[in-house]
N, C-alpha and C positions, 0 to 999 in steps of 0.2 A: 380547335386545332387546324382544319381546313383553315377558316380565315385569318389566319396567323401565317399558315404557310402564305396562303395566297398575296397575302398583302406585303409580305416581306420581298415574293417575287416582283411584285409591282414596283417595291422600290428602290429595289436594284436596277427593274429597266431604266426606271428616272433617274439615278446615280449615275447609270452608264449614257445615257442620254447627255447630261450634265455638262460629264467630262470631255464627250465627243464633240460638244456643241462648238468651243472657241477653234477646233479645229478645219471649222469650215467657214462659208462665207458670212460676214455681221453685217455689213453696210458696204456697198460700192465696190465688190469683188475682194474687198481686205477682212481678211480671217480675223476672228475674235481673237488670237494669238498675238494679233501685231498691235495690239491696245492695251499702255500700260496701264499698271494698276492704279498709280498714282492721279492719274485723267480722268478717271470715275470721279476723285473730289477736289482736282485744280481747272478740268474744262479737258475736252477732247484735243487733241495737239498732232502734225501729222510724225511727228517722231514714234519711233519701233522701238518698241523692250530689246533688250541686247538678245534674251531667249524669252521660251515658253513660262520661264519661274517667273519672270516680272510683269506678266499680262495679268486679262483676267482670269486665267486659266485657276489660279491659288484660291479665289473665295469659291469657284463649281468644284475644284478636287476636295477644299474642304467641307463644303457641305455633304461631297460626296464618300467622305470618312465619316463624318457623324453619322451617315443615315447606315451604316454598314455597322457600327458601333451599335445603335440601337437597334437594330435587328437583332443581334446577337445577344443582346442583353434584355430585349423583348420592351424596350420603350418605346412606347410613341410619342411621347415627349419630344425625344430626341431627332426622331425622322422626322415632325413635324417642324422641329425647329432647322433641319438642314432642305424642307420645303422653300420654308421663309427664305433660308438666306439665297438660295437659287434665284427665287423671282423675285426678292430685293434688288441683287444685284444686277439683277438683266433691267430691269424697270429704272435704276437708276443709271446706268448706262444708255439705253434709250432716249431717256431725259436732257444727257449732256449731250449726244450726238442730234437729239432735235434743235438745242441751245445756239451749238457750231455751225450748224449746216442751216440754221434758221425753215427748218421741214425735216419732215419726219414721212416718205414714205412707202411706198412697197409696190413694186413694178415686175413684171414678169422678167426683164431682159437684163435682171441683176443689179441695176443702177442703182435700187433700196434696199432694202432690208431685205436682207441672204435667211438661208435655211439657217445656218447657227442660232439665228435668234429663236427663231422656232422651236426650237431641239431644247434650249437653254427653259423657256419658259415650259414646256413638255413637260422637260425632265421635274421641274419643280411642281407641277401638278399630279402628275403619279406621283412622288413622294408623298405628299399631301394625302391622295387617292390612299396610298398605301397604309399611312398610319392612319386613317380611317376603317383602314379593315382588320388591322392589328388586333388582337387580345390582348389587352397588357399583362403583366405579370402580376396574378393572385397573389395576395399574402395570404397565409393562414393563420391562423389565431391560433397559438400553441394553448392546448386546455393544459390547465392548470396540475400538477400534479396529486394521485390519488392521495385522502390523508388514511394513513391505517384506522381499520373501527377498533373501539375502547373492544378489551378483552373482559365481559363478567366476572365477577368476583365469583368465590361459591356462596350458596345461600344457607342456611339456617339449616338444612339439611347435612351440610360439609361437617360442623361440629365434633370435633372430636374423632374424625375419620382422619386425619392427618392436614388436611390443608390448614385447619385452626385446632387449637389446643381445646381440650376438654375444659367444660366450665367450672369441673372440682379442678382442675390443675391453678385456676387463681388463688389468690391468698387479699382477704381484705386487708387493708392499711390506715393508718390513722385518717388517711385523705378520703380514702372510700366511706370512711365513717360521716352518716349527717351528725350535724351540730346538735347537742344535749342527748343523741341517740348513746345508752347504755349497751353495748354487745356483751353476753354471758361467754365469753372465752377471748383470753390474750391476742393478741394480735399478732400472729405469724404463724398462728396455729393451724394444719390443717384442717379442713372442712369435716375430711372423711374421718377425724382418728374418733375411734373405738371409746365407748365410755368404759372404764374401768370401776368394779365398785372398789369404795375405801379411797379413791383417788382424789383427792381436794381439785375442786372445783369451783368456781366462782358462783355462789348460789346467793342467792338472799334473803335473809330471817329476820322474822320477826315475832314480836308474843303478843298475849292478847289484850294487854294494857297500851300498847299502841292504839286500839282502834277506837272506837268514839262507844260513848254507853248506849246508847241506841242498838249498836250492834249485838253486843254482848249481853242484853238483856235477855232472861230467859221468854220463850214464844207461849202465846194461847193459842189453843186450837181453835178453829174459828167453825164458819158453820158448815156444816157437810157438802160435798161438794163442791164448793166453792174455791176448792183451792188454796184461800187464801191465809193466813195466820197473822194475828195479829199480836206484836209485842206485849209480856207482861210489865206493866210498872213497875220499877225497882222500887223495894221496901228503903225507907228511909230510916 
């Protein structure tokens, strides 16, 4: 936060630096105000801007809103870029006025290069300074919304306490029946009901001519012991 502040001060001194510069001396006692803008890229000419708006006053005030811009909006992009165009523009002015004057240079008694120029290329170095000490503006990573956790079901303990129905409340159904499985009672019938005597029921009989002679043969007792018994031969 300090260097945020601090840097943003810095590049306002260099903004205001900037702006103050075309109004002092550039070259040969003639203010950066009396040089149009158009002379920066057709050649230095001794004609005067009618005002201050047609000098080079327009690219230092502009660079001087960018850098005010990005302060506030906390880029250094921005201030870095109203750096540049400060000491662009002074360095290409220099240029054209070494071209014209065929020299280029800097004398105590004013004859060269005035304080403007000074101020002009200043101001664009604290800017510069300044988006160096800038913070820029963090993003933050918005985390993702919580998702709700799955709710448990009840467990095998719930049965028939209300959350699930009792396992005599089902009724089998042809579907629930396995295939060739015979069930001893209709199908729709409750599990619980009461056996009634005398009540017809689905039983199944048989006698003892169904089963094979082996069976039916009468038994010999076998040897003590042993448990075992072994069939008599049927009389032929």
């Amino acid at each position: 936060m300090i260097r945020t502040v601090l840097g943003s001060l810095v590049a306002l001194v260099g903004a205001a630096a900037a702006v103050y510069s075309p109004f002092r001396n550039w070259y040969d006692g003639r203010h950066g105000s009396e040089y149009r803008i158009q002379d920066l890229f057709n050649g230095i000419t001794a004609t005067k801007p009618g005002d201050a708006g047609g000098s080079v006053l327009i690219p230092l005030a502009f660079a001087a809103l960018i850098t005010v811009i990005g302060i506030l909006l906390r880029s250094r992009l921005l201030v870095t870029l109203a750096g540049l165009v400060t000491i662009g523009f002074t360095v290409l002015w220099m240029v054209r006025v070494g071209i014209a004057q065929h020299s280029l240079v800097l004398s105590s008694n004013g004859s060269g290069l005035g304080l403007g120029v000074g101020y002009a290329l200043i101001g664009g170095v604290l800017m510069l300074l300044g988006a160096g000490l800038m913070r820029g503006r963090r993003v933050r990573a918005v985390a993702p919304a919580p998702q709700p956790e799955p709710v448990p079901g009840p467990g095998p303990e719930a049965w028939g306490t209300g959350a699930y129905p009792a396992a005599s409340a089902y009724e089998p159904t042809e579907v629930d029946r396995p295939m060739g499985q015979q069930v001893g009672r209709p199908v729709g019938q409750p599990i619980d009901q009461p056996y009634e005597p005398g009540a017809e029921h689905d039983t199944l009989s048989f006698s003892s001519a169904d089963l094979p002679a082996d069976l039916t043969a009468p038994e010999e007792p076998g040897e003590r012991g042993s448990g075992a018994t072994r069939a008599r031969p049927s009389e032929e």
